[in-house]
Every structure is written in C-alpha cells, then in structure tokens.
C-alpha angles and dihedrals in degrees: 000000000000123000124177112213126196104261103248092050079053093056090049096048084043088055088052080240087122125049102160123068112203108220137171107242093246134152097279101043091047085076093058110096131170106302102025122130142239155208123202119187121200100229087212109052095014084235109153135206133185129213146156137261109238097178140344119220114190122203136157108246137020090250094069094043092053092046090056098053132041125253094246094052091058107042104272130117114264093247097049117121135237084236086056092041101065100026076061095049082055098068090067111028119029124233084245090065097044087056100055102035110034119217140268129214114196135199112210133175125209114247103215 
C-alpha cells in the first residue's frame, strides 16, 4: 500500500522518531493487517520508505487515540497538547470524517 506523508512527519518516521500513523479507518486502510507493508512518499521530495505494520488499533475520534499513545510516538512535539494535537489533526481530516469513519493509529516499524 502506498501512503504519501507531509514532509516534516517523513523525516520523523525516517528517523525512527515515529512509529504510529494516524489514519482515518476508511476503505482503503480497512485492507492493512499486522505485517502488511507499506510505502510511505514524502509529498515533498517524492523520497520513499517502506516499512511494516506491527499492530492496528482502531478508535472513534482522534481524542482517544491520542490519549493511548505519547506525543512523541505520533509526530507531535513532547510538549504538545491533547488540545494541539487534535485541532492539528483537523487540518487534515474533519471532524465529519472522522464521524463517520473512526480512526486508526498505527504502529508501524522501518524495514531497512
């Protein structure tokens, strides 16, 4: 499966420093299980990286998910707050979609 990532959340999963995506649980993501792969694509430099799918933890919003995993863990600075981190999430997914898909946090380790 091929995902493309913002540039600076790729630099973080390529420095191991991420190891959980944040997804909505959409169609295409409701194919991914543990041990499937993965290709991420920086959108910016069009760099790839592959990596595995160690576990999939489904939730409804965004909230839960972030309360289950560190900041750190999921791309965000250490001293971001649940609050940021969601408003963030927002930029990208809306809170419609995240109605009526849940979301998916998932961990993720790089094949090298």
């Amino acid at each position: 499966m091929i995902m493309g990532l913002n540039h600076s959340q790729f630099l973080l999963m390529q420095q191991g420093d991420k190891s959980v995506e944040i997804r909505l649980n959409d169609r295409k993501r409701s194919f991914l299980k543990e041990g499937s792969l993965i290709t991420f694509i920086d959108l910016k430099t069009d760099k790839k990286i592959e990596v595995i799918v160690k576990k999939i933890y489904k939730f409804k919003t965004f909230c839960e998910l972030y309360k289950s995993f560190t900041s750190t863990e999921v791309g965000s600075a250490t001293n971001d707050s649940l609050e940021k981190m969601v408003n963030d999430t927002y930029k990208i997914y809306s809170p419609a979609q995240e109605r009526n898909f849940g979301v998916l946090a998932i961990r993720i380790r790089l094949i090298h």
